[in-house]
C-alpha positions as CSV (number, residue, x, y, z in Angstrom):
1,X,-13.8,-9.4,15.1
2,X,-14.8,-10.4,11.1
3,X,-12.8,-10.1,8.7
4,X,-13.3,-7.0,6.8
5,X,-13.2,-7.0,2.8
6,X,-9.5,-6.2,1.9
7,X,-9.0,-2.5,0.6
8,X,-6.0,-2.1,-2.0
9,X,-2.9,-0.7,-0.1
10,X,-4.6,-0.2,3.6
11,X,-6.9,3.0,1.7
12,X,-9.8,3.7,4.0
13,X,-13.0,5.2,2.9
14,X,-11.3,8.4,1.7
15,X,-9.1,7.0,-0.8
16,X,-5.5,7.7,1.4
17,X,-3.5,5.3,3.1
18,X,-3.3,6.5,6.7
19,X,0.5,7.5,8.0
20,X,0.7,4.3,10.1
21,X,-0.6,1.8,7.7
22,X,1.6,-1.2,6.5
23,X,1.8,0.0,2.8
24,X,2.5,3.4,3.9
25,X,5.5,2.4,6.2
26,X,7.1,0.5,2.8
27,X,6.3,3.4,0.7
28,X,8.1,6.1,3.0
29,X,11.4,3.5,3.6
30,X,11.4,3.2,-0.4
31,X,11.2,6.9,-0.8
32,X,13.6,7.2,1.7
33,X,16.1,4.9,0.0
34,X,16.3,7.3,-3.1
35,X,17.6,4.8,-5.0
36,X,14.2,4.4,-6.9
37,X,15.2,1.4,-7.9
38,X,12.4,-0.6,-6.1
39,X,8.5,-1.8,-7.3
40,X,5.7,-2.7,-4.9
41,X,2.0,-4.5,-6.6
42,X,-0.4,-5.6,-4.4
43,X,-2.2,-9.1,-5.5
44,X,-5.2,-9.4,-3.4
45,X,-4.6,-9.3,0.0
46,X,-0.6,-9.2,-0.6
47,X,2.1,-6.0,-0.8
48,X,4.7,-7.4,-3.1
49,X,8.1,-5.6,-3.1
50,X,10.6,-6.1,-4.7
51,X,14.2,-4.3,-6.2
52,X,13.5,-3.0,-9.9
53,X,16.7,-5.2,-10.9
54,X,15.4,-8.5,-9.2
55,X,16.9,-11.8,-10.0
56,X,15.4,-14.1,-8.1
57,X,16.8,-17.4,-8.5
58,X,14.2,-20.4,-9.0
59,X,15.2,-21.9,-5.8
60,X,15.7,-20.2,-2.3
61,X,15.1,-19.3,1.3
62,X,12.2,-17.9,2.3
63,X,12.0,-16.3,6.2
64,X,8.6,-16.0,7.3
65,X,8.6,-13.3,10.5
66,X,5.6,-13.5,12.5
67,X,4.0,-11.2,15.0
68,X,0.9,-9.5,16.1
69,X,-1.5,-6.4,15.1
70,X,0.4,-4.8,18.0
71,X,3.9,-5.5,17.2
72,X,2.8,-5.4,13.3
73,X,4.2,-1.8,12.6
74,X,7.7,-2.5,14.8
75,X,8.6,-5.1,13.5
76,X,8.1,-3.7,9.5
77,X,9.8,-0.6,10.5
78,X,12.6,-2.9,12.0
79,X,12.9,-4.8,9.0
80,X,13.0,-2.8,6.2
81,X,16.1,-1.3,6.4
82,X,17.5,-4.8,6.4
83,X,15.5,-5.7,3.3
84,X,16.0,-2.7,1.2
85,X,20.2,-3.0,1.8
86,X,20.1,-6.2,1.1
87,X,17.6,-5.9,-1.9
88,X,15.5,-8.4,-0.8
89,X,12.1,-9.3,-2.3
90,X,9.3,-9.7,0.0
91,X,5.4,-9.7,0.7
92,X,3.6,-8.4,3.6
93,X,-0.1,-8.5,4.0
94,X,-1.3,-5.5,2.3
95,X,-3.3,-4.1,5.5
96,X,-3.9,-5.1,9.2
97,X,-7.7,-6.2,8.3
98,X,-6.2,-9.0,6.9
99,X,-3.3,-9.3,8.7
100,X,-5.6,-9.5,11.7
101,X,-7.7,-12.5,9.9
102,X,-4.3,-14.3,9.0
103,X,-3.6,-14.3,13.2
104,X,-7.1,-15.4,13.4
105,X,-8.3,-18.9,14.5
106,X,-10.5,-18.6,11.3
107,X,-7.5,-18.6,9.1
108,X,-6.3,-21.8,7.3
């Protein structure tokens, strides 16, 4: 399958971020957290996330957590109430378009 042109936060053609869509899943767990003490951006084709207070130091870890278009949504939903307690910044693709190019052979 091609790669389809990125669409800011997952929107399809009626402007709304379906239910199960990547950037909906962080939206609900950040609502959720009712802290509101969290900021997501997207940067073309990225969902950026990050605590309102962040300090991230110069130098660091990064984990990179890899999986499928099938396992995609598990594995976020799995995550993020690890990330969010520990107020962790992260980036996810910012839909499974491109999420399914990044899996691709195609991808560099």
């Amino acid at each position: 399958m091609a790669y389809l042109p990125w669409l800011p936060w997952g929107r399809q053609a009626s402007g709304k971020p379906p239910e199960w869509s990547l950037s909906s899943i962080v939206a609900d767990s950040i609502a959720a957290a009712a802290d509101g003490q969290w900021s997501c951006h997207t940067e073309h084709p990225w969902l950026y996330v990050m605590p309102a207070d962040d300090k991230t130091p110069d130098q660091g870890w990064k984990l990179h957590v890899a999986g499928t278009l099938l396992s995609a949504r598990d594995i976020l939903t799995r995550a993020l109430p690890i990330l969010l307690a520990e107020k962790s910044q992260f980036k996810l693709a910012a839909d499974l378009d491109f999420l399914e190019w990044l899996s691709s052979q195609n991808a560099e």
